[in-house]
C-alpha positions in Angstrom: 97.0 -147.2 -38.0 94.3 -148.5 -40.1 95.1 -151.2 -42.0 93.8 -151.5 -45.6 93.2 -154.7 -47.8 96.7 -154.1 -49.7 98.2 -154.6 -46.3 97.5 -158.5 -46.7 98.9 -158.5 -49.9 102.6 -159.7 -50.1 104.1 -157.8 -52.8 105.7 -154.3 -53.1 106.5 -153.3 -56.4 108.6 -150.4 -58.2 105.5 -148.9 -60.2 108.9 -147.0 -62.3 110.7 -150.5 -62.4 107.2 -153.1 -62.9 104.4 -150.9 -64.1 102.6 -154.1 -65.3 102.7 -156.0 -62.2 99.4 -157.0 -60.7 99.8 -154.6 -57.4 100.2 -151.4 -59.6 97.3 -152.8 -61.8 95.5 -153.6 -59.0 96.0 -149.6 -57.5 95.2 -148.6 -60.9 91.5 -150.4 -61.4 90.6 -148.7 -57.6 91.7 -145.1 -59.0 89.9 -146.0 -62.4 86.7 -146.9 -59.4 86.7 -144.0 -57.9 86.7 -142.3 -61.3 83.5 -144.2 -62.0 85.5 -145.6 -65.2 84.4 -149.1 -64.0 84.8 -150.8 -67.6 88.2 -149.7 -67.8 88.8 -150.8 -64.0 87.5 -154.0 -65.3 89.9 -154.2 -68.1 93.0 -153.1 -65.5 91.9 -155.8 -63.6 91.9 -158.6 -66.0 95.4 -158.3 -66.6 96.7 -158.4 -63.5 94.6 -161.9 -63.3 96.2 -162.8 -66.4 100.0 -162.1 -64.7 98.9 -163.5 -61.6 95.8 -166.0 -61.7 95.6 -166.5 -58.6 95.1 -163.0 -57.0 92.4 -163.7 -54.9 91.2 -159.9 -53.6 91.7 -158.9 -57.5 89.3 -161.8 -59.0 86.7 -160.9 -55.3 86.3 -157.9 -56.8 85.9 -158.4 -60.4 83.4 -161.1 -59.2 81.8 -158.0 -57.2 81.5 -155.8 -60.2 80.3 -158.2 -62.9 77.5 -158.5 -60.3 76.5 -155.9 -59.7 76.5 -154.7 -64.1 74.4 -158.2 -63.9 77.4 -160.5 -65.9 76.4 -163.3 -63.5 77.9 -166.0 -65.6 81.3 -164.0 -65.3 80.5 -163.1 -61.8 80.3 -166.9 -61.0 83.1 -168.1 -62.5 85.4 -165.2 -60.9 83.7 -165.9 -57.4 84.9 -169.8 -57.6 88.2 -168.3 -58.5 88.5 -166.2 -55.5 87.3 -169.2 -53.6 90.4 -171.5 -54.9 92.9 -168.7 -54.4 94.9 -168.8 -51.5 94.4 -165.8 -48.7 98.1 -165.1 -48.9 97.1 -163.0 -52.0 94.0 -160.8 -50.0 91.0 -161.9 -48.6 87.9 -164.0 -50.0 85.2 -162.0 -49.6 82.8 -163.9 -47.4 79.8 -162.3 -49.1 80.5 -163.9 -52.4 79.7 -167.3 -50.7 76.9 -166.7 -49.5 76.0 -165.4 -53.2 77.2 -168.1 -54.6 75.0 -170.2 -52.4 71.9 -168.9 -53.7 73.1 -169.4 -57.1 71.5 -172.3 -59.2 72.7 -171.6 -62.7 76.9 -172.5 -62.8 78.9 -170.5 -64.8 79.4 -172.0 -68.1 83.4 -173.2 -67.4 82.9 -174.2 -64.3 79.5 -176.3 -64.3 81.0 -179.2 -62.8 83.7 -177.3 -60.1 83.1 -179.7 -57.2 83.3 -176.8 -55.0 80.7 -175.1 -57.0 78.8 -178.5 -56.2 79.4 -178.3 -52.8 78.9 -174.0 -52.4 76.1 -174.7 -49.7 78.1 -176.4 -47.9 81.0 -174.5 -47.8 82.1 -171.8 -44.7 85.3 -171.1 -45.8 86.9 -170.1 -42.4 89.5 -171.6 -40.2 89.2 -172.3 -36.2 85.6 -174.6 -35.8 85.3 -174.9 -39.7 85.8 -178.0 -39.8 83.4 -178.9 -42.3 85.6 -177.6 -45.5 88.5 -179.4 -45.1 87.0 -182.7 -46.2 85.8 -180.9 -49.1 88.3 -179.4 -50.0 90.4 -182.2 -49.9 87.7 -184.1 -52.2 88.2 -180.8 -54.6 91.8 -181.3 -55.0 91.7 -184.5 -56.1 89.4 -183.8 -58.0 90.7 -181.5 -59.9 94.0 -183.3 -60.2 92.1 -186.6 -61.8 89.7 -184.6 -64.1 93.4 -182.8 -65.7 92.6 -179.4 -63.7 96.1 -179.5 -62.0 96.6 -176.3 -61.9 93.3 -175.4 -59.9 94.2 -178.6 -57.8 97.6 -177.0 -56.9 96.5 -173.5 -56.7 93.8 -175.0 -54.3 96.8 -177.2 -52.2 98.3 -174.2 -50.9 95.1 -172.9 -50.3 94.2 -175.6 -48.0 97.5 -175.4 -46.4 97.2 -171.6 -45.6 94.0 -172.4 -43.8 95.5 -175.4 -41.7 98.9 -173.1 -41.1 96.0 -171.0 -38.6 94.4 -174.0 -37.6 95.2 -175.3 -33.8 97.8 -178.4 -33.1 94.6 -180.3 -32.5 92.7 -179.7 -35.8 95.8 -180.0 -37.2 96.0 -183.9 -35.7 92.5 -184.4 -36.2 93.4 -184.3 -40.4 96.8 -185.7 -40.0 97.8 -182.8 -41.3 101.7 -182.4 -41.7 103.1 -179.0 -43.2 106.3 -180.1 -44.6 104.5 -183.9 -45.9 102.0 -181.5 -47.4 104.5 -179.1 -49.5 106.4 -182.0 -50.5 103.2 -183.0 -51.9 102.4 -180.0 -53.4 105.7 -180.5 -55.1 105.4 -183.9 -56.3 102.1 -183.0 -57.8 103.3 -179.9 -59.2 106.3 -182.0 -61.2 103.4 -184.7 -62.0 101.0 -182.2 -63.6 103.0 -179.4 -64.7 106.3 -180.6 -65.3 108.0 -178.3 -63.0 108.9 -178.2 -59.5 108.1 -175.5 -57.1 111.5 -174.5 -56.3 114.0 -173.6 -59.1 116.4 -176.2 -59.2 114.1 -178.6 -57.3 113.5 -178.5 -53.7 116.6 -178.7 -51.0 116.7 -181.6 -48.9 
């Protein structure tokens, strides 16, 4: 069977039960595509960012769209957004990177994004990649000292998604520990946002 970029994606909604959640709004904007009503599809879109910010294939394609209606501020900033978003929540879409490469205006909220900065650097792969993870690394704190916690926790489980594919020795080779990661994640998610993770706070 041929899978489709929803398969990746880890929710299943009641459209009858949740007709706002950002699956259903996400099905919606590709009928509203298909019906060429692409500034409603837009619209559609944007809400389901705004219930879940960090649906990656959802902001891919908005970045795709402004694009291509030549928004490029707005196609910038939703690019980087993809970018931070974790892959749990659909794919980056490699071709955005290399967009963003040849980009040399920033988008206005995002001028200094240090992985904006570092865009020409950047593969954004797993397995020989190596290259990101000290950037990313230097993003996240980043973001966490310059009062961007949520972009710096949004881009933590990011990073750990990646290194969850990555082999025992890559693992090693950036000391990389799952559960002394999330723990982390945690601490800096009760640090910054004033709430932990896990309802209740984490099990021991």
């Amino acid at each position: 069977m041929k899978k489709t970029q929803s398969d990746d994606l880890p929710m299943s909604p009641d459209e009858k039960l949740d007709p706002d959640s950002p699956e259903v709004l996400y099905n919606q904007g590709l009928s509203l595509i298909k019906a060429k009503d692409v500034p409603k599809a837009l619209e559609i879109w944007q809400q389901a960012l705004d219930r879940l910010p960090e649906f990656t294939l959802v902001s891919s394609l908005l970045a795709k769209h402004h694009r291509r209606l030549k928004n490029l501020d707005l196609a910038r900033e939703f690019a980087l957004k993809s970018l931070i978003s974790p892959p749990s929540f659909g794919r980056f879409d490699a071709s955005l990177l290399k967009w963003l490469g040849r980009q040399t205006s920033p988008p206005e909220a995002y001028a200094e994004n240090p992985l904006w900065l570092s865009r020409r650097k950047l593969q954004w792969g797993y397995r020989g990649k190596k290259n990101d993870y000290e950037i990313v690394q230097e993003a996240i704190d980043c973001f966490l000292e310059t009062g961007q916690p949520v972009l710096g926790v949004t881009l933590m489980q990011t990073y750990s998604e990646f290194m969850y594919r990555e082999t025992d020795s890559t693992k090693k080779r950036w000391k990389f520990d799952s559960q002394e990661w999330t723990q982390h994640q945690d601490e800096m998610c009760v640090k910054y946002l004033k709430s932990s993770r896990w309802p209740g706070g984490r099990k021991k």
